[in-house]
ROLUM-296292 format. One record per residue (C-alpha): x, y, z. Coordinates in steps of 0.2 Angstrom, whole numbers, padded with zeros to 4 digits, always signed. Example, Ala and Ser with C-alpha at 12.3 -4.5 7.8 and 13.67 -1.06 7.14 Angstrom:
REM residues 2
+0062-0022+0039
+0068-0005+0036
//
This chain:
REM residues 773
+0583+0341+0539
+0599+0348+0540
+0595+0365+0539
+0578+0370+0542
+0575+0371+0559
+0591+0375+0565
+0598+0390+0572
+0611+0397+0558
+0622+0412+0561
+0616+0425+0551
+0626+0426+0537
+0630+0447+0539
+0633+0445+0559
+0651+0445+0561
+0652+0461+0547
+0639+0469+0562
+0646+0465+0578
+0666+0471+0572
+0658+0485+0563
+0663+0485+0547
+0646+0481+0541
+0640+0500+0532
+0624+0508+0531
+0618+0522+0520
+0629+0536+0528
+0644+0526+0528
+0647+0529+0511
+0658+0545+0509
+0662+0552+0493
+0677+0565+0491
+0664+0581+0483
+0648+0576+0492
+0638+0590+0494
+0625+0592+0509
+0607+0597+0512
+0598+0603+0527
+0580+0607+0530
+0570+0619+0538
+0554+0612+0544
+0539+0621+0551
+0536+0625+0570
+0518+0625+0565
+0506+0613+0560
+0494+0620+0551
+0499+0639+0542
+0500+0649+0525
+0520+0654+0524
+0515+0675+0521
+0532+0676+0519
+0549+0668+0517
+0568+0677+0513
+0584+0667+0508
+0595+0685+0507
+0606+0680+0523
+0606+0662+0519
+0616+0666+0501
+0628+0677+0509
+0636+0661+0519
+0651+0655+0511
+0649+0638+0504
+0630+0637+0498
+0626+0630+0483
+0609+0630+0480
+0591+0635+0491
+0575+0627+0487
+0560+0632+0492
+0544+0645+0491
+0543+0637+0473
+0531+0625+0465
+0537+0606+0463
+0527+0592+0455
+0514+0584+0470
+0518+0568+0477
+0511+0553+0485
+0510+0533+0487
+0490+0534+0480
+0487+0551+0482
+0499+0565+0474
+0493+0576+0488
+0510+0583+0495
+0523+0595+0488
+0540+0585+0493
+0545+0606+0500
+0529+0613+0507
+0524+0629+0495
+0513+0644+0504
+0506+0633+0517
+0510+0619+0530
+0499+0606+0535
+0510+0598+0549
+0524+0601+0563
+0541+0597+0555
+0537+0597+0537
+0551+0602+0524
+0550+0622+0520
+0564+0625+0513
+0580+0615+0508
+0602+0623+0507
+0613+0610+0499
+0632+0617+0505
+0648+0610+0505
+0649+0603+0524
+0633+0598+0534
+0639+0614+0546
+0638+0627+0533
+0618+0619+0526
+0616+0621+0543
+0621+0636+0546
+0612+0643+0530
+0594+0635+0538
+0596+0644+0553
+0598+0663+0543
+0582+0661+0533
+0567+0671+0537
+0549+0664+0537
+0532+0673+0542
+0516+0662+0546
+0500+0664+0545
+0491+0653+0558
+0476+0641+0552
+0464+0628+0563
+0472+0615+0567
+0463+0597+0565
+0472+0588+0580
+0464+0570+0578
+0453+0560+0567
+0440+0563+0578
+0442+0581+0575
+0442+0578+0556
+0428+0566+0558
+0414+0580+0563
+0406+0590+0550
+0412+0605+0556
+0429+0601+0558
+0443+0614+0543
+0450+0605+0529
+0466+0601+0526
+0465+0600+0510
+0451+0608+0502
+0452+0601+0485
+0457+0583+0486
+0444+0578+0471
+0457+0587+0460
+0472+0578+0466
+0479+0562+0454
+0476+0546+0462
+0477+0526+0457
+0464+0517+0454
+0454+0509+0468
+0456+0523+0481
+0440+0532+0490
+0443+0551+0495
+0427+0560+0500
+0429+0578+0494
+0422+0591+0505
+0427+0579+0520
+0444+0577+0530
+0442+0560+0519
+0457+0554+0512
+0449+0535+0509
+0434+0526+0514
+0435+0504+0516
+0420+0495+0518
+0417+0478+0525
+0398+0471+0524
+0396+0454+0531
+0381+0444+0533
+0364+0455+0542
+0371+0468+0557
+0353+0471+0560
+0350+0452+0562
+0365+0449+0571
+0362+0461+0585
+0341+0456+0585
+0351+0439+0591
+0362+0445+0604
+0357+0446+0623
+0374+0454+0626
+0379+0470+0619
+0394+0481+0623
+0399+0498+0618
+0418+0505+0617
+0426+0521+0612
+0447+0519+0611
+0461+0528+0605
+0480+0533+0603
+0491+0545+0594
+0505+0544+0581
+0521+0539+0585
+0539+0535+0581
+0545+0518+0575
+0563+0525+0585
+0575+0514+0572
+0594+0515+0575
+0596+0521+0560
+0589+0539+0554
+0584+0538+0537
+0594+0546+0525
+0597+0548+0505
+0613+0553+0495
+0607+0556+0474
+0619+0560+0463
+0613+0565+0442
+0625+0560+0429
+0627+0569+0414
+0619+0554+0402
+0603+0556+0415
+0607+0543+0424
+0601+0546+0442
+0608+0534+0454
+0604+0533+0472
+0610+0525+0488
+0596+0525+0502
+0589+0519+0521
+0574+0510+0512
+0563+0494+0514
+0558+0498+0496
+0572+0502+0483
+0561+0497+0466
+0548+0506+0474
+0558+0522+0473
+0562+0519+0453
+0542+0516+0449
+0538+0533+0460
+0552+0542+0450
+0546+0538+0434
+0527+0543+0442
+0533+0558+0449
+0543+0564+0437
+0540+0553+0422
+0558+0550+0423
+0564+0532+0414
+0563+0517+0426
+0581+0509+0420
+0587+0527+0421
+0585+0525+0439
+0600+0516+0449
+0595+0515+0468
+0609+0505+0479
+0600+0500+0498
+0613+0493+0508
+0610+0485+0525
+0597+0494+0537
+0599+0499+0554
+0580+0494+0558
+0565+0501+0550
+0549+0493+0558
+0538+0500+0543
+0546+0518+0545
+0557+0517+0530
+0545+0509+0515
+0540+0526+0511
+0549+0537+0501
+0554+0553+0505
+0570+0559+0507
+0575+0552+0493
+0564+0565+0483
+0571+0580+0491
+0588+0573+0489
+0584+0571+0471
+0581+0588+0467
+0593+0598+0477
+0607+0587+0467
+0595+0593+0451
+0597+0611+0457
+0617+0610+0459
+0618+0604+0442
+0617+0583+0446
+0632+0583+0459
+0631+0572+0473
+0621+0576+0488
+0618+0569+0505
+0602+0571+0515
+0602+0564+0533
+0590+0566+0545
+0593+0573+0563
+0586+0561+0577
+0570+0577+0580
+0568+0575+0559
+0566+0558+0558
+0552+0556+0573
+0543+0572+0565
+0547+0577+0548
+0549+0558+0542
+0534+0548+0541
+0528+0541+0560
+0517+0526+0564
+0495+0531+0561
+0485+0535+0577
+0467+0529+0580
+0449+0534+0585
+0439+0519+0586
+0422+0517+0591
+0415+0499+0592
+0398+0487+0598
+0400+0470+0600
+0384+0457+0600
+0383+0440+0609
+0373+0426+0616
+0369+0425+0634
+0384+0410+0632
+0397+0420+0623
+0393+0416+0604
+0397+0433+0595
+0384+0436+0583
+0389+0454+0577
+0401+0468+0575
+0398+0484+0569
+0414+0495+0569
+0420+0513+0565
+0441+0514+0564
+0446+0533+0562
+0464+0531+0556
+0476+0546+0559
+0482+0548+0541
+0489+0563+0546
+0492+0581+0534
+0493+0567+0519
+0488+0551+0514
+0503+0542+0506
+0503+0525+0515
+0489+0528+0527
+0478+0524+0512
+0484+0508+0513
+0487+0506+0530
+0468+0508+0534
+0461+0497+0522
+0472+0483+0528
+0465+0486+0546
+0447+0486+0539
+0454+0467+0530
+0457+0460+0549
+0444+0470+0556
+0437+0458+0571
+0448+0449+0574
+0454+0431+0575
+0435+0426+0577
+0419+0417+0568
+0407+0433+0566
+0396+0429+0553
+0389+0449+0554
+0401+0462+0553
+0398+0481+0549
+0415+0491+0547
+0421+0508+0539
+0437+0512+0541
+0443+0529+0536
+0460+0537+0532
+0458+0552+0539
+0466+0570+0534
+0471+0581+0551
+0486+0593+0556
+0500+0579+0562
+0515+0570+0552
+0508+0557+0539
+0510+0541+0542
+0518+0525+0538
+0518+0508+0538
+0523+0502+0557
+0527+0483+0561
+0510+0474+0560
+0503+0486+0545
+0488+0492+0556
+0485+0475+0566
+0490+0481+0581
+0479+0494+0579
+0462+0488+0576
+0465+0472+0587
+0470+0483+0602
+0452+0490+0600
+0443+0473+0595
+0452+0464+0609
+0451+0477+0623
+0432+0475+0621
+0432+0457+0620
+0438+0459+0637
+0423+0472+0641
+0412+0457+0633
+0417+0445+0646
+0416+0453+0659
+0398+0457+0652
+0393+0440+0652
+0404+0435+0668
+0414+0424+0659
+0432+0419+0658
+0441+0432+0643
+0451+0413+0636
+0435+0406+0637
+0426+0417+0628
+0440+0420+0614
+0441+0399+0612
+0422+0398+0608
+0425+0412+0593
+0440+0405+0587
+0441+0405+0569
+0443+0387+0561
+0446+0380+0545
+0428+0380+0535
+0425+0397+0543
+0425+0414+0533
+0436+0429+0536
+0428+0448+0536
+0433+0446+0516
+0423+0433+0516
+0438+0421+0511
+0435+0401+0514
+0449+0396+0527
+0458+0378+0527
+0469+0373+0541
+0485+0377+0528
+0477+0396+0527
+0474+0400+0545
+0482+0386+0556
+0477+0384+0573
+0471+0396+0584
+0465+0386+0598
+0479+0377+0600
+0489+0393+0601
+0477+0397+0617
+0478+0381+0625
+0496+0381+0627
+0495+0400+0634
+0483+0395+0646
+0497+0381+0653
+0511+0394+0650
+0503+0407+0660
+0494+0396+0673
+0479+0405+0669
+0470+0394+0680
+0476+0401+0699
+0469+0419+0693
+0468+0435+0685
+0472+0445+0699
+0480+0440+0716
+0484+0452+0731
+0504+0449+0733
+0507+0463+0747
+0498+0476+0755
+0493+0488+0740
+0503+0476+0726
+0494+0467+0714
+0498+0454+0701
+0487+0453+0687
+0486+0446+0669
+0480+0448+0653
+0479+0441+0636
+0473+0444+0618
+0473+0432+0601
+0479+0440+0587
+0479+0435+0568
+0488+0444+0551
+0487+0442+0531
+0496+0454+0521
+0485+0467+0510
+0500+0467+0495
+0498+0472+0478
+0491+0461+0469
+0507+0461+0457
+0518+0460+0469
+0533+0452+0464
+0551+0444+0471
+0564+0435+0459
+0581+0428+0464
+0597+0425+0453
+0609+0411+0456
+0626+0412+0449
+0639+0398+0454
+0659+0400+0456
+0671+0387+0450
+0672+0380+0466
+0656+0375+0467
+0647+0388+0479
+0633+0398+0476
+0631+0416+0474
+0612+0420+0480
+0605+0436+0474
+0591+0445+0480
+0580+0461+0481
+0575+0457+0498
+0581+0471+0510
+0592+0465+0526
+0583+0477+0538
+0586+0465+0554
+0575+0451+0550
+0588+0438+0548
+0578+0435+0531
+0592+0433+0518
+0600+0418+0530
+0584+0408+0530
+0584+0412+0511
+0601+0403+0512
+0596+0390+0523
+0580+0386+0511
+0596+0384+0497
+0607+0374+0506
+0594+0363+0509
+0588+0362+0492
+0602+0359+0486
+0609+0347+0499
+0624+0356+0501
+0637+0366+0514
+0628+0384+0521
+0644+0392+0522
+0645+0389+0501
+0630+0398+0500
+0637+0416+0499
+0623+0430+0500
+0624+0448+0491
+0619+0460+0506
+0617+0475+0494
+0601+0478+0485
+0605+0486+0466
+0589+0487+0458
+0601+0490+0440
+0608+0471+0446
+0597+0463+0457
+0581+0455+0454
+0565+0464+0462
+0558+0461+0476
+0543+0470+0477
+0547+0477+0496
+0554+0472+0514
+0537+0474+0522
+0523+0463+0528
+0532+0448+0534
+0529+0444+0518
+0550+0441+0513
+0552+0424+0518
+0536+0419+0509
+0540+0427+0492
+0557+0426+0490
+0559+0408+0498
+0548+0403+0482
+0558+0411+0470
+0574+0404+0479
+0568+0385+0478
+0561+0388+0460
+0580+0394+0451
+0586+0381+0464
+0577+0367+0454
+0581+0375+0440
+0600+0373+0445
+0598+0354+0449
+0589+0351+0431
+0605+0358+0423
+0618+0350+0434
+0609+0333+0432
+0607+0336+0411
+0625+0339+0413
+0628+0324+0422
+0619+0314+0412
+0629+0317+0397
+0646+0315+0405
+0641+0297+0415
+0630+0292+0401
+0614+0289+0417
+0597+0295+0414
+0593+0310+0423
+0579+0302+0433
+0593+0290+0440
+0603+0305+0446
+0603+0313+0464
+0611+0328+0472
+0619+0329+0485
+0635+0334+0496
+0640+0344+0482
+0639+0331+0469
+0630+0322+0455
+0628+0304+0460
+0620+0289+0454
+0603+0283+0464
+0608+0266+0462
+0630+0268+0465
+0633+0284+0472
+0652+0280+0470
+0648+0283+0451
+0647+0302+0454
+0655+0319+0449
+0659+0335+0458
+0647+0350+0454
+0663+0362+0455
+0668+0350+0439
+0651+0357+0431
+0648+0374+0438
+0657+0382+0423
+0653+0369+0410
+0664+0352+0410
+0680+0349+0400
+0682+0333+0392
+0703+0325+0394
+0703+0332+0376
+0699+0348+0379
+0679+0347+0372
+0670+0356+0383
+0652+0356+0384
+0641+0368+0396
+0646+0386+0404
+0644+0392+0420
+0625+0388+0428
+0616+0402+0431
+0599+0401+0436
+0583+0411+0442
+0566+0411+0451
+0552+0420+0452
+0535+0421+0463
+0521+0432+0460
+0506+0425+0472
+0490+0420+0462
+0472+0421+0466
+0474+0440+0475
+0459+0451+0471
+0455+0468+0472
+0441+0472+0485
+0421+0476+0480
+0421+0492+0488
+0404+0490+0493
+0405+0476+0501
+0425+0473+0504
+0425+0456+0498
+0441+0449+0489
+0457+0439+0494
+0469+0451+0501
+0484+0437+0505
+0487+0420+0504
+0487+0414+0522
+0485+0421+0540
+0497+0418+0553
+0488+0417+0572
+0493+0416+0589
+0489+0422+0608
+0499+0431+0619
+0498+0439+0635
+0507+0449+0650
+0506+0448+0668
+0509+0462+0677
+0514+0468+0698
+0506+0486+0701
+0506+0495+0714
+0487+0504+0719
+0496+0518+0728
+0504+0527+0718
+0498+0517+0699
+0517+0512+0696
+0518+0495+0689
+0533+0484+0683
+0528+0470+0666
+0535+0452+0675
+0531+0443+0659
+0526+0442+0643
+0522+0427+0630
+0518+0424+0616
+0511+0406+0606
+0513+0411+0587
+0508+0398+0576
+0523+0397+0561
+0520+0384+0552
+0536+0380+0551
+0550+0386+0560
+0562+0387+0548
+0578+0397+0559
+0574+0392+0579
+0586+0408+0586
+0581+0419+0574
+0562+0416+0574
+0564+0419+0593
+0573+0435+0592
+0561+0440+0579
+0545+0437+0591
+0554+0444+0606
+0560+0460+0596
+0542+0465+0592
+0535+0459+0608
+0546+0474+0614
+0540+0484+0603
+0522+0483+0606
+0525+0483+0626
+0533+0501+0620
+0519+0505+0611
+0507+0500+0623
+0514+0507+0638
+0525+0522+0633
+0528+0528+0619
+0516+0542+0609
+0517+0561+0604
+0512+0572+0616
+0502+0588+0606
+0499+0604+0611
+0484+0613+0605
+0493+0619+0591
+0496+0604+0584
+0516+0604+0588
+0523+0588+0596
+0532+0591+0612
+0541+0578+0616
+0552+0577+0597
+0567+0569+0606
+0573+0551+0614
+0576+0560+0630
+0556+0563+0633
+0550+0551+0619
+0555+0533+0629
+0557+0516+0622
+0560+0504+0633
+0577+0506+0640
+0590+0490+0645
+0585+0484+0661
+0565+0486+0659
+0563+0470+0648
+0549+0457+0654
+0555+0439+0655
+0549+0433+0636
+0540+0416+0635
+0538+0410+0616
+0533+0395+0609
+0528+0390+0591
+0514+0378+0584
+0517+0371+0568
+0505+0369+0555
+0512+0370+0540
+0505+0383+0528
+0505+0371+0510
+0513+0383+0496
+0523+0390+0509
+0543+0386+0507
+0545+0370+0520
+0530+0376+0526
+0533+0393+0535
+0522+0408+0539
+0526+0425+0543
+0532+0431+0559
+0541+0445+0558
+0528+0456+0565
+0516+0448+0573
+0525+0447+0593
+0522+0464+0591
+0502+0463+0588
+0494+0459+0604
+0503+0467+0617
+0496+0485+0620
+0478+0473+0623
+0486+0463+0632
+0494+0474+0642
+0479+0484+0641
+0467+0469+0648
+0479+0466+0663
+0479+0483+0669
+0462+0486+0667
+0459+0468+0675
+0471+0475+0692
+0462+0492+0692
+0443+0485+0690
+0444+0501+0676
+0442+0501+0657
+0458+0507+0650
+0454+0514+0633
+0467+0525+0628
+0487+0524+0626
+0499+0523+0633
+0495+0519+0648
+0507+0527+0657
+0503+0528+0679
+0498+0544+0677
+0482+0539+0666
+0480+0524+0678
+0477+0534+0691
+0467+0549+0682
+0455+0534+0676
+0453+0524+0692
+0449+0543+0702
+0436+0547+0689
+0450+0560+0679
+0452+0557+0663
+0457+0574+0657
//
């Protein structure tokens, strides 16, 4: 092939690295006007009070919004007041809204309003929200309007309930000799993106509303709109141009609703919301915590036979996405295993934090940290080598996910060879854990991890190609460029295709959902996939007409007509051939006939065979394939004072088809990052009251340059059938097993089980003393 495979230049990289490449708030607009908002310092109060006198006195406001009744809002459940009215149910949330002339003055305004609180209980995990006793934070959700399909339990912290029922728990444990017990948890965090979120919304006088925003999701935004505030879908014009990073952070909407009405309250001019750096980790929408609770069953050789497990996902003070979120962990509840009796509820729960959002892995991360951290707990039960134990349960073709889905090599891949290979990368056979010095240890730990996507059933993408007279392409798409590279392997897929140059191939970086063709959302490692269908479908398309063009001017059969180096030749004499930039406009006779116009062509994928869940038993097809792999981290601690430095980290993904080497690299090795992050450091710190204390990069740490691992990734390739060339999703999944991982190795060097994140040395060493306060 000559472009599939290869390492192609992203086609937006040299706009990036000189910097004229624009994002959301690099559109300035001589009269834009600015909001502010005023978030609460409480997370969890009635507002007894609030006075705006001295904020209109400042010179320059425009408008104040606030301590008045807006339409409820929400993915599945409208549950949330896009401003909070008479009560606040999390640290940071919206209170009130100034739209001024300059950011300074809004802010300014902010600063001069007057609040009084009343302090309520505050529900500070799911835990919390889990016992009977716990307050409500929503008292009424019965009476809230909510899709289809969704489970809140009213008179409960409830905000959706997913089942999964698999075969006989009660049989399955009557046939384990092993059984191990696990309790494990985290908080909410940040997804840190470059890029704060931010909105600008402008209302024409003909009610056209048009807006430019930071989102993964831009025809999301028009269907909510219309949802909302039953305002026309082809009324609403939203422009997304490229992301500075998201990570699941910016496929919710939110800003772009406040932003929509304070321009409504300054009669439709232009406003600009843009969040601070403390905003966007606490007022914005944060990656979900977790309570888990789980028992695993085995025989006295390592066969699981059950799994009976409880996720308690921190949904936070409303449901939104964490709906969602939730029932896709309950989907890939165990794990990349053969478990023929599985038991799992997993519930979005209501408390007192910021609500959530998707985060890179859509919940995988989550529930495999738990399952795989007790895999760990099992082998060590049964004295037996953790890669032994997980390449005994691999899942296989013939076998049946927790949904109860038939898998074929095409769907799952191949997980054991994922582990084999990681077992040669890491020299698994020397040791878990070797004394290197006097208190130094180095140690190592793995986990196997697996993914399918829990999209709409609906959920569509469409492409539009239009050609210039010169024989290049235009490629149009409503995939987002968030980072991911994904719009240069959608032009890669068309060169290829069409058996032409990659640098003809010109790509439309902005998404305009009034021009561009959907695409559902940038989410789930799911845009290759989608939009990589419809790209080959209008490229076919293309080839059909350039070749019934053809036909007519050399007088050949179609059938007997190829493409190629920008051409349409004859099979049998290629020197009988004419130039595609001769048809792309139609072709003129030496006469001055002309027969055709300019090719324009399209595609469209809408994958077939999803179902809804039985939400009894959770059975349904929730994606069309899953993408596994095996990862793992070695580790040098030192048992004197807990500090440990991360050597390495790999990762064995299986791709099906590595369609751009360079950038499926980076990819992996960005969310390895990530999850080492997540793993390791990075988490909200609350204080009884519910308010985060660490709102800023300065005591909230990513990892910083200098701290990286050394990252070892290799693919194995077993190509998923209906995929484009054959390719899976990878965007997220470096990402997935690294807390367990790192989470196994420590706990491996420490002889402790480390349940809880992150595991910073501090909790090292509280655990290893007996101190887990």
């Amino acid at each position: 092939m000559t472009y599939i495979g290869k390492s192609v230049i992203r086609k937006e990289a040299a706009d990036k690295v000189t910097g004229v490449a624009k994002y959301t708030n690099d559109f300035q607009e001589t009269g834009t006007l600015h909001a502010k908002m005023l978030i609460s310092p409480f997370a969890h109060a009635n507002i007894t009070s609030i006075d705006f006198s001295e904020a209109w006195k400042i010179s320059g406001v425009k408008a104040i919004l606030g301590d008045e009744r807006f339409p409820l809002v929400g993915e599945v459940i409208k549950d949330r007041s896009p401003i909070a009215y008479k009560r606040v149910r999390y640290h940071g949330e919206p209170i009130a809204v100034v739209v001024a002339e300059t950011p300074f003055i809004a802010i300014k305004a902010v600063a001069a309003i007057k609040v009084s609180y009343e302090l309520l209980p505050v529900v500070n995990s799911p835990r919390e929200a889990f016992s009977k006793d716990s307050p409500l934070v929503h008292e009424h959700i019965e009476s809230y309007e909510k899709i289809d399909r969704v489970y809140p339990i009213p008179n409960t912290n409830v905000a959706n309930l997913t089942k999964i029922r698999k075969g006989n728990i009660e049989t399955g444990f009557t046939e384990s000799d092993v059984i191990v017990e696990s309790n494990l948890s985290f908080n909410i965090s940040d997804h840190a993106a470059m890029e704060t979120r931010c909105a600008i919304v402008e209302i024409r006088p003909d009610g056209f509303i048009y807006i430019t925003t930071s989102s993964q999701a831009p025809f999301a935004v028009k269907k909510l709109m219309n949802w909302y505030f039953g305002i026309e879908p082809g009324k609403v014009i939203v422009k997304t141009p490229l992301v500075g990073g998201a990570f699941g952070g910016k496929a919710a909407v939110q800003l772009e609703i406040i932003a929509f009405l304070a321009s409504k309250a300054v009669g439709g001019k232009r406003v600009k919301l843009l969040n601070s750096r403390e905003e966007d980790m606490i007022t914005s929408p944060v990656h979900i915590g977790l309570d888990a609770k789980l028992k695993i069953g085995s025989t006295k050789d390592g066969i699981i036979k059950a799994a009976e497990l409880l996720y308690l996902f921190d949904g936070g003070a409303y449901s939104d996405k964490s709906v969602n979120i939730s029932r896709a962990g309950a989907v890939d509840c165990t794990g990349p295993y053969r478990i023929e009796n599985i038991w799992c509820d997993s519930y979005c729960m209501y408390t007192n934090h910021s609500y959530a959002s998707a985060y890179r892995g859509f919940s995988h991360s989550e529930v495999l940290f738990a399952f795989e951290r007790t895999m760990d707990m099992l082998a060590e039960k049964l004295q037996m080598d953790p890669l032994e134990l997980r390449y005994k349960n691999a899942i296989l073709p013939g076998d049946t996910t927790p949904t109860q889905v038939l898998l074929t090599s095409s769907k799952v891949g191949n997980l054991p060879k994922c582990l084999d290979r990681l077992k040669e990368l890491m020299n698994w056979e020397e040791g878990q854990r070797i004394k290197i010095a006097d208190g130094k240890i180095r140690a190592k730990g793995i986990s196997a991890i697996w993914k399918t996507s829990t999209f709409d059933t609906d959920a569509t993408s469409g492409v539009i190609l239009t050609f210039n007279p010169d024989g290049s392409i235009n490629l149009m798409s409503g995939v987002v460029e968030i980072g991911t590279g994904t719009k240069t392997v959608l032009a890669q897929i068309l060169a290829e295709r069409m058996k032409m140059d990659i640098n003809k191939v010109h790509v439309k970086m902005l998404v305009d959902t009034q021009t561009t063709p959907e695409h559902w959302k940038t989410v789930g490692s799911r845009g290759t996939f989608m939009a990589g269908k419809a790209v080959l479908q209008a490229a076919d398309e293309a080839i059909q007409k350039l070749k019934d063009l053809a036909s007519c001017i050399l007088r050949i059969p179609t059938e007997d007509l190829e493409i190629g180096q920008e051409k349409v030749y004859s099979v049998d004499n290629p020197k009988i051939n004419i130039e595609i930039k001769d048809l792309a406009y139609g072709y003129k006779f030496p006469n001055g006939n002309t027969i055709g116009g300019q090719i324009i062509t399209s595609g469209n994928h809408t994958s077939t065979r999803l179902q809804y869940f039985n939400p009894e038993t959770g059975e349904g097809n929730p994606g069309p394939e899953w993408t596994v792999g095996a990862q793992g981290i070695e580790v040098e601690i030192d048992t004197r004072d807990y500090t440990y430095r991360i050597t390495k980290a790999f990762s064995v993904i299986d791709i099906g088809r590595v369609l751009n080497e360079k950038a499926a690299r980076g990819q992996v090795m960005g969310a390895m990052s990530m999850g080492i992050a997540f793993g390791g450091r990075e988490t909200f710190v609350f204080d009884s009251y519910g308010r985060v204390l660490n709102p800023q990069l300065r005591t909230y740490r990513p990892l910083r340059y200098g701290e990286q691992p050394e990252y070892i990734i290799e693919f194995v390739e077993t190509p998923h059938l209906s995929a484009p060339y054959g390719a899976r999703g990878v965007g997220e999944h470096g990402l997935i097993g690294m807390p367990a991982a790192l989470g196994n190795c420590l706990s491996t060097a420490l002889g402790v089980q480390l349940n809880h994140l992150p595991l910073i040395p501090e909790l090292l060493w509280r655990t290893k003393e007996g101190d887990v306060r």
